[in-house]
C-alpha positions, 0 to 999 in steps of 0.5 A: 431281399426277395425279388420276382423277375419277368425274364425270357432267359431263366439262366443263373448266370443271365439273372445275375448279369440282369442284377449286376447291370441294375444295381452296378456298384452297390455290394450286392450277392445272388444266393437262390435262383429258381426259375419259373416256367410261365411263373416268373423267375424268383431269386434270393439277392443279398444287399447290405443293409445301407443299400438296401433302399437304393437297390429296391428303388433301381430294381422297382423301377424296371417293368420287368423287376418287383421286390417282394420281400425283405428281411435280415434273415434268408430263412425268413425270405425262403419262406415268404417266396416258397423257396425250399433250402438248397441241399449241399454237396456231401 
């Protein structure tokens, strides 16, 4: 799921305790974070597909918080919110 975050912190970890307090017991994961600077934050979150409807209803239901897009592929949702792959460490 791709999310956009109106944040004044645009930390990793800030981000992920914003997460953790909106969709608490739901099995949910934060793979990409990418800070914006007067663009909000957009972030790559992980839900299970039984939560997924619940977790855009919580997240959707915050001023600060929108779903952009959903897919059962991240490479698909990197696309939609311009978000290039992460390299890894060699």
């Amino acid at each position: 799921m791709g999310i956009s975050l109106v944040s004044g912190t645009a930390s990793r970890s800030d981000c992920e305790t914003i997460l953790g307090e909106l969709l608490g017991n739901l099995d949910w994961k934060l793979y990409d974070h990418v800070p914006g600077t007067a663009d909000p934050i957009r972030a790559i979150v992980r839900i299970g597909l039984a939560d997924c409807e619940e977790a855009i209803s919580r997240l959707n239901s915050q001023e600060f918080c929108e779903t952009v897009t959903t897919s059962g592929k991240i490479r698909l949702v990197r696309e939609r919110l311009g978000i290039s792959r992460p390299s890894r460490p060699r």
